[in-house]
C-alpha positions as CSV (number, residue, x, y, z in Angstrom):
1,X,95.3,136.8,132.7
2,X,96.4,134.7,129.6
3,X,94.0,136.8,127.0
4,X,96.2,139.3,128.8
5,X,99.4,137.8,127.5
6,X,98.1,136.5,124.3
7,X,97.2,140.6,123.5
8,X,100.4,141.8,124.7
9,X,102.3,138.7,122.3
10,X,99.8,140.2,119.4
11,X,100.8,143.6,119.8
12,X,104.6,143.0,119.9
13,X,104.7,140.9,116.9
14,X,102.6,143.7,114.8
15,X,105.3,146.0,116.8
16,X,108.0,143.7,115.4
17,X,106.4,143.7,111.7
18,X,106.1,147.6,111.6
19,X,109.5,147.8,112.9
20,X,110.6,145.4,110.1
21,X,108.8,147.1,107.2
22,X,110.1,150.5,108.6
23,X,114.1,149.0,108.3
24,X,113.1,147.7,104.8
25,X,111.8,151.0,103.6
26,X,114.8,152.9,104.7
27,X,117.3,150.3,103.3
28,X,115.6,150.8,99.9
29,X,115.4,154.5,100.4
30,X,119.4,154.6,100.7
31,X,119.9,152.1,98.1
32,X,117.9,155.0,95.5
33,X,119.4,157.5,96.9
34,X,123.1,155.8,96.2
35,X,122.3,154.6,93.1
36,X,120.8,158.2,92.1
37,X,123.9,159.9,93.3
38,X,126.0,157.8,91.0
39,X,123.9,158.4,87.8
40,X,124.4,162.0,88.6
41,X,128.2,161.7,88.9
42,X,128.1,159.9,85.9
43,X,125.6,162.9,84.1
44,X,128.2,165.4,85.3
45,X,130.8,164.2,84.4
46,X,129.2,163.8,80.8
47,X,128.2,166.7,80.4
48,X,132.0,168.2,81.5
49,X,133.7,166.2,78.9
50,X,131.4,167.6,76.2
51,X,132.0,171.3,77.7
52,X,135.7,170.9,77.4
53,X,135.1,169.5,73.9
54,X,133.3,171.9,72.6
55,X,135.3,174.3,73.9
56,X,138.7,172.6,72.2
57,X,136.5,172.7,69.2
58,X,135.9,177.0,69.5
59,X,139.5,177.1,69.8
60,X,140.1,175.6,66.6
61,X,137.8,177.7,65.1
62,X,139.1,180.7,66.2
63,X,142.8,180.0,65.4
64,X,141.8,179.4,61.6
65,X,140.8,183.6,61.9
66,X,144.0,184.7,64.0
67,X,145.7,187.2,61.1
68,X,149.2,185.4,63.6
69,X,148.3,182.0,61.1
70,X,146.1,183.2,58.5
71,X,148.0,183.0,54.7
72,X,147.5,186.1,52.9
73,X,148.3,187.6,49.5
74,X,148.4,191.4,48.5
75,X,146.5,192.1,52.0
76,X,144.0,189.7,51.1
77,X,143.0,186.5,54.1
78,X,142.8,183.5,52.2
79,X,140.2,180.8,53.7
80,X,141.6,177.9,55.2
81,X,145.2,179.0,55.0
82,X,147.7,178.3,57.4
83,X,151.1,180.5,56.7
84,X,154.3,178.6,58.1
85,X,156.3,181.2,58.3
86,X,154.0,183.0,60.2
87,X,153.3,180.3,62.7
88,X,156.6,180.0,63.2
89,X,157.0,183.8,64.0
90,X,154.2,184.2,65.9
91,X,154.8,181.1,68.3
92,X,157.3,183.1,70.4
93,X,154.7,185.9,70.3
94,X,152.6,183.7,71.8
95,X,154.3,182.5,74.5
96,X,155.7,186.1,75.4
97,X,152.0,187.7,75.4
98,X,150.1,184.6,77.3
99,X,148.1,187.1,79.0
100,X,146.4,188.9,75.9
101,X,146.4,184.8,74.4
102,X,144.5,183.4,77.3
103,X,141.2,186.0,76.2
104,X,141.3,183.8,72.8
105,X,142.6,180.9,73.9
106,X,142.1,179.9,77.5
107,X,143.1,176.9,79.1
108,X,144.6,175.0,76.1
109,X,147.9,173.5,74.2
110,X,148.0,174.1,70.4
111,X,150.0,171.9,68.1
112,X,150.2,171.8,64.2
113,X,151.8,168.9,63.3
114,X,153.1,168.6,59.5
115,X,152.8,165.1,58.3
116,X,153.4,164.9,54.6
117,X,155.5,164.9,52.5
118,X,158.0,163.3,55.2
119,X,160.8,165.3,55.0
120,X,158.9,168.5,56.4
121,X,157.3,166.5,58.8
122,X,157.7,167.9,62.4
123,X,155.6,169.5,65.5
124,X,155.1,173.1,66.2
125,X,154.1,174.0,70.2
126,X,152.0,177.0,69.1
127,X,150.4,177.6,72.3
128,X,150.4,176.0,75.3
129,X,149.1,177.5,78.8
130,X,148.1,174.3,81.0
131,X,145.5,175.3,84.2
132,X,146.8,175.1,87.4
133,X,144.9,171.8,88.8
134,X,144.0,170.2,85.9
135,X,141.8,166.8,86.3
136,X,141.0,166.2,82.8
137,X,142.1,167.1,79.1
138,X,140.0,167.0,75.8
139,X,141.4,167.1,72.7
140,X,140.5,167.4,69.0
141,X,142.2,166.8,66.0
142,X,141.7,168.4,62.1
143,X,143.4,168.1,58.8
144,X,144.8,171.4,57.6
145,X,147.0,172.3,54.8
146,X,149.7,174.9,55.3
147,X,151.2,177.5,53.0
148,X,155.2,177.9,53.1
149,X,155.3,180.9,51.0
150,X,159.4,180.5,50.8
151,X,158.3,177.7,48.9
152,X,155.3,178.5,47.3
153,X,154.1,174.9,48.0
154,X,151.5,173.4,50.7
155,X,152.4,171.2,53.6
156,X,149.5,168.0,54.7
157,X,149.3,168.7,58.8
158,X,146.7,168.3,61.6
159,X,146.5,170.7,63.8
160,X,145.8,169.5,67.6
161,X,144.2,171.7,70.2
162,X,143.6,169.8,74.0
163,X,141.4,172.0,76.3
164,X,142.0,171.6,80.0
165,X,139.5,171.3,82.3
């Protein structure tokens, strides 16, 4: 009867081991599972901030070729021109028409700052149509030069465009 005993102690201590080896390869399983979850999170949310980057950086691109900003003389667009006066016409255009604007647009707030020379210096809301829910916000910034035909001189700014996401 002991060789009985002395099995039956065997076979519950390799019991015990298997049982052991089984809890240690789960706990590592949901340690690389967590820690793959998180590198994920972190991928994604990458990869969103670049979106909405690139996406503030379309926008700039495509306000350069709105005929609302562009300068122009006898009918002609002039490249990298921004026209004051028409910015400041159009802005209330803008705002009136957000519907038509959000095609070009999208989720997005323009602003052309003029910087130099001081005394013009001043912000212009040229478009500005926030989403509903917004958890993040990009924004990119260039140098521009605008025209103010009423003084046929240029103004330093930097225009600003945030995209929402």
């Amino acid at each position: 009867m002991s060789t009985h005993l002395l099995i039956m102690k065997k076979a519950q201590v390799k019991m015990g081991e298997n049982i052991a080896v089984l809890l240690l390869f789960t706990v590592l399983l949901v340690l690389g599972i967590i820690f793959y979850v998180q590198y994920q999170r972190g991928a994604l949310r990458d990869e969103l901030r670049e979106q909405r980057l690139k996406d503030a950086i379309q926008i700039s691109q495509r306000i350069a070729y709105l005929p609302e900003v562009q300068c122009s003389e006898d009918a002609i667009q002039k490249e990298n021109c921004y026209d004051g006066v028409k910015i400041e016409k159009a802005t209330p255009i803008l705002k009136a028409n957000k519907n038509y604007y959000y095609g070009i647009l999208g989720y997005s707030k323009v602003e052309i700052e003029l910087l130099y020379p001081p005394s013009d210096a001043k912000t212009i809301l040229f478009y500005d149509n926030k989403k509903p829910g917004t958890v993040s916000e990009e924004m990119v910034q260039a140098p521009i030069a605008v025209y103010l035909p009423n003084e046929d001189r240029y103004v330093f700014a930097v225009l600003k465009v945030v995209a929402y996401g």
